[in-house]
C-alpha positions, 0 to 999 in steps of 0.5 A, a space after each residue: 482746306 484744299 486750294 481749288 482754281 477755277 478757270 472760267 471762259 467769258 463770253 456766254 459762260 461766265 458773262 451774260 449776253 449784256 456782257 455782264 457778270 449778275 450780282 449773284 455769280 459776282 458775289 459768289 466770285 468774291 467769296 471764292 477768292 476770298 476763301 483763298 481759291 484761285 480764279 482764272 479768266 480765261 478767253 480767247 481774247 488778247 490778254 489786254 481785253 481779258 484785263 479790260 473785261 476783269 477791270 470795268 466789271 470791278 472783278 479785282 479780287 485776291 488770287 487772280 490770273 488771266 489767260 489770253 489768246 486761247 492759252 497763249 499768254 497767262 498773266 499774274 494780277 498781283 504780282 502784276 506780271 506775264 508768266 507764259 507767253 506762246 507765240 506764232 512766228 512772224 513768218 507763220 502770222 505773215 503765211 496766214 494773212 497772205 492766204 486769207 488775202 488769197 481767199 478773200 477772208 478777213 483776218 487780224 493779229 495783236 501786237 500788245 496795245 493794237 489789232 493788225 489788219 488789212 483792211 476796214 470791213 463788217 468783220 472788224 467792226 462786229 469784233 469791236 463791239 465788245 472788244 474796245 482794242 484800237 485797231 491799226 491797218 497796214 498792208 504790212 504786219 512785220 512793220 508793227 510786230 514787235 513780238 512774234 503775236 500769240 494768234 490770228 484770229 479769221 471772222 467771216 458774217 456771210 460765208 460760213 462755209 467759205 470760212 471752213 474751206 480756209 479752215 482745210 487749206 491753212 491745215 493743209 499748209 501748215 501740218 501740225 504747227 497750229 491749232 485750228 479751231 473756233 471759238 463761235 461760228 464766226 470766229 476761226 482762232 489759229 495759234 500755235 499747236 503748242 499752246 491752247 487754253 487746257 496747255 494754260 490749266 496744267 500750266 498753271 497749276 503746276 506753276 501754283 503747285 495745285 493738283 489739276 485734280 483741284 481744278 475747275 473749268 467751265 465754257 461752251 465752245 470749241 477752244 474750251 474743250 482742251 481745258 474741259 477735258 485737262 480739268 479735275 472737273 470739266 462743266 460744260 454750259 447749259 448753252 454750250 455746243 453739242 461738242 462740249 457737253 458730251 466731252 464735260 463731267 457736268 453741265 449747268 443747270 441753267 445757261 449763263 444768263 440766269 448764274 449757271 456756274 454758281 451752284 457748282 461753285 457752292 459746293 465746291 467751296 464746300 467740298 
């Protein structure tokens, strides 16, 4: 049997809207692992809130990793230990808070256990409602980062078009050492050029000594794209973005809310 990886996005691809993951694509999940298949979580998400989600969904199979912050940091969850960690420099995170500050645009970073943030707001609180992550403000991110963080992440509710023009002017100052991109149309992720979630998937595999011609990847925003494309099959959601369909090798026949990845997954085990 060829050893397959499956490297799946959370949010609106592998999780419904309720945040759930449906019995169906759990037990299809369960057999894949237990097939002997690896399967990756891979989001946008700090590390430690991918492993929130993979716990409290009791997703605690054999032969799985995490990928967080957009490929910026993969995680062994047998061996219990980080692999890969990508990170910005502090000195960057410190540019970009001091441009959003200028710009008056919400943004936060992590430290391993914490959000960083200025201040208390809209923007922060509509995050939290999925991610359980304490938050800390501070006027001051250098006083809690005691690593360089993996990314910032920039939101704006009301002002989409005020969050594009930040988009141009961080590419401006900063050329070619980020990516800058988003993971939903409030969400402007910024981490380094060096990383991203498709830099995790060859990554990985190589690190597994598996083809990336054995690899799956599934999601439906703009941060998936480079996975989508790096993956021996690329499958874009039935609800994903115009942009992802168009660069993907399948789409799902239904969205996430009703097991959109499972026939896929069948007949790749059966392959």
């Amino acid at each position: 049997m060829k050893t397959k990886i499956f490297f799946t996005d959370l949010d609106s691809t592998l999780l419904t809207r309720e945040k759930q993951v449906s019995p169906l694509t759990y037990e299809t999940l369960k057999n894949w692992t237990e097939s002997g298949h690896k399967l990756v979580l891979c989001s946008g998400r700090a590390l430690d809130s991918v492993a929130h989600v993979r716990e409290s969904l009791g997703l605690t199979f054999p032969n799985m990793y995490l990928i967080g912050c957009n490929g910026g940091e993969i995680y062994d969850c047998e061996k219990k230990e980080q692999l890969l960690r990508l990170s910005l420099s502090r000195e960057t995170a410190v540019e970009l808070f001091s441009l959003a500050k200028e710009w008056d645009i919400y943004i936060h970073t992590y430290t391993d256990t914490h959000i960083l943030t200025a201040r208390e707001c809209d923007e922060l609180t509509f995050y939290r409602r999925a991610i359980h992550t304490p938050y800390l403000l501070t006027d001051n991110i250098l006083e809690h980062l005691e690593k360089e963080p993996c990314k910032c992440l920039s939101i704006s509710l009301d002002d989409l078009q005020k969050l594009e023009n930040f988009r141009k002017v961080v590419l401006e100052k900063t050329g070619d050492k980020l990516t800058v991109l988003y993971s939903n149309p409030h969400y402007l992720e910024l981490f380094p050029a060096s990383s991203g979630k498709g830099t995790g998937l060859k990554w990985l595999c190589e690190y597994l000594n598996i083809p990336v011609a054995n690899s799956l990847a599934a999601g439906d925003e703009l941060n998936d794209i480079s996975m989508i494309e790096a993956a021996g099959l690329g499958i874009a959601m039935k609800n994903a973005r115009e942009e992802v369909k168009e660069i993907a090798d399948i789409i799902t026949g239904e969205d996430n809310n009703h097991d959109g990845l499972v026939p896929i997954l069948k007949t790749a085990m059966e392959s």
